[in-house]
C-alpha beads as a LAMMPS data file, in Angstrom:
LAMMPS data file: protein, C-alpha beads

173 atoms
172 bonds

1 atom types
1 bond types

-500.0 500.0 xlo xhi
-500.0 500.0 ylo yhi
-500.0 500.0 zlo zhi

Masses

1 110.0

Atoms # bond

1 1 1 -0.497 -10.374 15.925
2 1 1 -3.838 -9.605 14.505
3 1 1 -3.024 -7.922 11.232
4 1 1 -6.924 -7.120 10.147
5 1 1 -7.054 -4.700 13.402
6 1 1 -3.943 -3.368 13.206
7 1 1 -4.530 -2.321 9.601
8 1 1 -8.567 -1.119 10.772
9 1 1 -6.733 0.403 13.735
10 1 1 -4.973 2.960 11.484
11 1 1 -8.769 3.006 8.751
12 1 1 -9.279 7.289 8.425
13 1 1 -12.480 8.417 9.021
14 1 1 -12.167 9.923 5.455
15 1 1 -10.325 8.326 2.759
16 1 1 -8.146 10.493 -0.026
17 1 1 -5.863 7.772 -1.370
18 1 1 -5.975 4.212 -0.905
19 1 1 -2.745 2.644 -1.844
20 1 1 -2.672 -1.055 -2.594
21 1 1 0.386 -3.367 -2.191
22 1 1 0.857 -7.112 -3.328
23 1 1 0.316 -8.833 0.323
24 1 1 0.944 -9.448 3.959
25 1 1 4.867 -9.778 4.348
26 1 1 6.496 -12.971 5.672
27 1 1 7.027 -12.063 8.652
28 1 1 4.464 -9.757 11.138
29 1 1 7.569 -7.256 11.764
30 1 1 7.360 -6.471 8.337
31 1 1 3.690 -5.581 8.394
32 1 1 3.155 -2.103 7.413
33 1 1 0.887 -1.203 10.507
34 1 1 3.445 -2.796 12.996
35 1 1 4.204 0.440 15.007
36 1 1 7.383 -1.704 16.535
37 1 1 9.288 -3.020 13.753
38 1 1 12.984 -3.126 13.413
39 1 1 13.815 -4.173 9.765
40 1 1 12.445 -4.918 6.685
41 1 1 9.452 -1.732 6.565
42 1 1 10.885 -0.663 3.097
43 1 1 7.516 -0.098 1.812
44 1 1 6.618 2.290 4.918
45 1 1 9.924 3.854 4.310
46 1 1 9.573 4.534 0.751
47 1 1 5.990 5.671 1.333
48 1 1 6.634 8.242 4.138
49 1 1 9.976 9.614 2.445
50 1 1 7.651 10.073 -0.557
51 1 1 4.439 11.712 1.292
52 1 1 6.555 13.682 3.942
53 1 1 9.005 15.822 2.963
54 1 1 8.811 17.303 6.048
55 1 1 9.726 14.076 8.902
56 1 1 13.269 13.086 9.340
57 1 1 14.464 10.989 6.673
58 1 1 16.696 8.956 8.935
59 1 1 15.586 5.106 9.305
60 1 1 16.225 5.194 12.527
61 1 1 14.056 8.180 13.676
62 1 1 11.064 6.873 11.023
63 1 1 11.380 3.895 13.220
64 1 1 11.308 5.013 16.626
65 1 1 8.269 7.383 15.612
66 1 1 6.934 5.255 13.402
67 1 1 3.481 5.227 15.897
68 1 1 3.187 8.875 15.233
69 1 1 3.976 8.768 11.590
70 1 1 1.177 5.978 11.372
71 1 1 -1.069 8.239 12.527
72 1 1 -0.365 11.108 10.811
73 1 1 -0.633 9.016 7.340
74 1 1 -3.945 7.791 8.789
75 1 1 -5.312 11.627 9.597
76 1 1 -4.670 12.620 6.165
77 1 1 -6.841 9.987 4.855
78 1 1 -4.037 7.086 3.183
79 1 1 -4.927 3.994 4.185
80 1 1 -3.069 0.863 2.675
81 1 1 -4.576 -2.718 1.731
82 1 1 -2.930 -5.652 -0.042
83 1 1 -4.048 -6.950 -3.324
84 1 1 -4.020 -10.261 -1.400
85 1 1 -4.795 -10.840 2.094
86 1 1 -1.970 -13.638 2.824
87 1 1 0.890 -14.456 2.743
88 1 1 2.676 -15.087 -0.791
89 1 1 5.914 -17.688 -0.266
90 1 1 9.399 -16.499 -1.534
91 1 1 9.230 -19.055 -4.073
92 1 1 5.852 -17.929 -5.515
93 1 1 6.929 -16.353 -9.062
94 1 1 5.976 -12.821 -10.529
95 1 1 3.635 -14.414 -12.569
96 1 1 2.276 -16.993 -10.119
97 1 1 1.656 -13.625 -7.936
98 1 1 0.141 -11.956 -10.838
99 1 1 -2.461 -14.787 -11.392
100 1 1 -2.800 -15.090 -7.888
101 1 1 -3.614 -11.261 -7.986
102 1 1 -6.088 -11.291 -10.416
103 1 1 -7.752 -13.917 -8.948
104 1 1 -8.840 -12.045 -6.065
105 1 1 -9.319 -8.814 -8.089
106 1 1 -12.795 -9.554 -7.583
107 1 1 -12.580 -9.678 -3.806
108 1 1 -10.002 -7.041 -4.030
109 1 1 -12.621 -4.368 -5.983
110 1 1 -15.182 -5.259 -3.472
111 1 1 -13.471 -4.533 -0.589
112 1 1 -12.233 -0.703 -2.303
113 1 1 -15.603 -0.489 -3.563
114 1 1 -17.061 -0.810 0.259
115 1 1 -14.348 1.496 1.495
116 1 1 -14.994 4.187 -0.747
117 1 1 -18.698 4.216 -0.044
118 1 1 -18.342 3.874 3.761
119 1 1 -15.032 6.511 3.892
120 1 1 -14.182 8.007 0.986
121 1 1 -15.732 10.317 -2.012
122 1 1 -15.732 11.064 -5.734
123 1 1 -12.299 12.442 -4.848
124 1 1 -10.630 9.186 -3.226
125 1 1 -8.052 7.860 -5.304
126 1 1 -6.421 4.211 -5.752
127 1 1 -2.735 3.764 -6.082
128 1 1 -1.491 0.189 -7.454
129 1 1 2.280 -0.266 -5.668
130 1 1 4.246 -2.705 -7.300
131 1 1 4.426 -4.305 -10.955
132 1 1 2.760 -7.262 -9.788
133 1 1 -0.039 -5.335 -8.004
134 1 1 -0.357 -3.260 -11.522
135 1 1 -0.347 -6.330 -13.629
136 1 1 -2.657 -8.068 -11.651
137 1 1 -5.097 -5.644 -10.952
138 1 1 -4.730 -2.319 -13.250
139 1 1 -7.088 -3.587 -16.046
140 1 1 -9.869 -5.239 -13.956
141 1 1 -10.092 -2.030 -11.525
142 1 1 -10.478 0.514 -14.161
143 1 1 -13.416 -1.903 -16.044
144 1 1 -15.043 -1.952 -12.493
145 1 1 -14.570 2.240 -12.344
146 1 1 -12.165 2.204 -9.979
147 1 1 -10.484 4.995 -9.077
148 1 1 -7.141 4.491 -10.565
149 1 1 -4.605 7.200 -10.972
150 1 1 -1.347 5.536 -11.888
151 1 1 -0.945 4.577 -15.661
152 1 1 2.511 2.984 -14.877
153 1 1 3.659 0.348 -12.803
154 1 1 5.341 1.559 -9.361
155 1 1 8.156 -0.167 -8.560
156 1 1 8.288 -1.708 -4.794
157 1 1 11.105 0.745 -2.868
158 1 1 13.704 -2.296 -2.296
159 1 1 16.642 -3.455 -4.036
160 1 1 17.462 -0.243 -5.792
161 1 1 13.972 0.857 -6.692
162 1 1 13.644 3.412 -3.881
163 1 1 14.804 6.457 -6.372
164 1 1 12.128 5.034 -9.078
165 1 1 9.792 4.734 -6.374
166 1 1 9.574 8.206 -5.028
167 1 1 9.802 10.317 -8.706
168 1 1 6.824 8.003 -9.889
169 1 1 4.579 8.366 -7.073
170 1 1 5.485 12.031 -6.492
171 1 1 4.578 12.000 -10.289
172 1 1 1.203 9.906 -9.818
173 1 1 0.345 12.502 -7.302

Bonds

1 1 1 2
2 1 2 3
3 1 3 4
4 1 4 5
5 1 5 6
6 1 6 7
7 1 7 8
8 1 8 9
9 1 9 10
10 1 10 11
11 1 11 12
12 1 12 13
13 1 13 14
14 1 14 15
15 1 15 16
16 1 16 17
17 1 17 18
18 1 18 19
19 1 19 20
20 1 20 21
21 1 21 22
22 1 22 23
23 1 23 24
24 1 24 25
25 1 25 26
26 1 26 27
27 1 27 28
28 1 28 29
29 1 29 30
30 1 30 31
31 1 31 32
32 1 32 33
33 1 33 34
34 1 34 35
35 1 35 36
36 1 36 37
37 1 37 38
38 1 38 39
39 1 39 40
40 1 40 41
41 1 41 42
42 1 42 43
43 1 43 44
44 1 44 45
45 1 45 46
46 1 46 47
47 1 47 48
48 1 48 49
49 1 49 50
50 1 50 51
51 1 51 52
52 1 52 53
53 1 53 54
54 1 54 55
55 1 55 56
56 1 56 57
57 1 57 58
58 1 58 59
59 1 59 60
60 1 60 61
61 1 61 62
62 1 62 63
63 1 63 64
64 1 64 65
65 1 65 66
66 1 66 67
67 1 67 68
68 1 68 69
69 1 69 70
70 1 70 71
71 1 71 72
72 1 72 73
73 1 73 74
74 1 74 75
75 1 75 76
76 1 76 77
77 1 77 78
78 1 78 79
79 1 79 80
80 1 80 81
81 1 81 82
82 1 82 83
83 1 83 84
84 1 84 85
85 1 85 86
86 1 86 87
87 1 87 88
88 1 88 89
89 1 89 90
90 1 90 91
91 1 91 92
92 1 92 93
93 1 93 94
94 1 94 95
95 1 95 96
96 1 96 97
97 1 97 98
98 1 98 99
99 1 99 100
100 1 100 101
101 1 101 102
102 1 102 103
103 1 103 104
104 1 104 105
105 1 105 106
106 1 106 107
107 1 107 108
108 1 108 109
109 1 109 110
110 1 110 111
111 1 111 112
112 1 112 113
113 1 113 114
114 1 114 115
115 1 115 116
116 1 116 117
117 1 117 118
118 1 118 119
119 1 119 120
120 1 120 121
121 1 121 122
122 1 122 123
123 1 123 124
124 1 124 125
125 1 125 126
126 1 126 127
127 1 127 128
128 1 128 129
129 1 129 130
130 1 130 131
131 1 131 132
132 1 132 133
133 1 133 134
134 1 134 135
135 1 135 136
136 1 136 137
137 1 137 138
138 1 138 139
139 1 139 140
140 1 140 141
141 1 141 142
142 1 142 143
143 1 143 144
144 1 144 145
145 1 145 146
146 1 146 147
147 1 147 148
148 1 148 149
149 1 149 150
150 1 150 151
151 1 151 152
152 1 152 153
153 1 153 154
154 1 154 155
155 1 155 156
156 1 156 157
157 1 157 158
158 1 158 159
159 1 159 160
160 1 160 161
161 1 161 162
162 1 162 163
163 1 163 164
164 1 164 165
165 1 165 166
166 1 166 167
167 1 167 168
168 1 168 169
169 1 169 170
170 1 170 171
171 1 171 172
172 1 172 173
């Protein structure tokens, strides 16, 4: 699978929130912009439930639809990046991920920087998704002007977090 144009596949025309996540998951089922995956999407789940009030909250249906959904995120300008455009190992630990992170902020602010000029405006927001993501980026993205509207860390909707998840982005929105 060619993950770059499946995620540009999905690219709005016009950018209002660009949410970024801590990298491309093990596995390309997993990937975000896979319209055919079967397990493992929690943070397209967790997104969607957030965003949507209005869609079926039922995995299965977000699954089956999940095409659709894609492109309805997509039409109201979200578009979602990685802080780090591979894959991390398992083993790699928070703060291995969090240097790791920071190391490519540079590459990372570039890349939002060229977005925002090409799609977005002076109303496009950023959204840092996970505490890795925040630690690793959250300083060196407001010093380059970035954006940024969360002030906390949002917790990745897995392993109990889901609840967490959806009051503090509802809140960062």
């Amino acid at each position: 699978m060619d993950i770059a144009n499946l995620r540009k596949r999905f690219l709005p025309n016009h950018l209002s929130i660009i949410f970024i996540a801590e990298a491309i998951p093990d596995s390309d089922d997993r990937f975000f912009y896979n319209f055919n995956t079967t397990s493992h999407d929690w943070l397209f789940l967790g997104l969607i439930r957030a965003l949507y009030p209005d869609i079926n909250k039922e995995v299965k249906y977000l699954r089956e639809h999940k095409k659709e959904i894609l492109e309805r995120f997509m039409n109201d300008g979200y578009y979602l990046v990685d802080a780090v455009d591979k894959y991390l190992p398992k083993s790699t630990s928070s703060l291995e991920r969090i240097k790791m992170i920071a190391n490519n902020s540079k590459n990372k602010i570039d890349e939002v920087k060229i977005l925002i000029s090409e799609r977005g405006d002076k109303t496009t927001k950023v959204i840092l998704i996970k505490s890795t993501v925040f630690k690793g980026l959250h300083e060196q993205m407001i010093n380059a002007g970035m954006p940024i509207v969360n002030n906390q860390m949002i917790p990745f909707p897995s392993n109990g977090q889901q609840k967490r998840f959806h009051k503090i982005l509802l809140d960062t929105l």
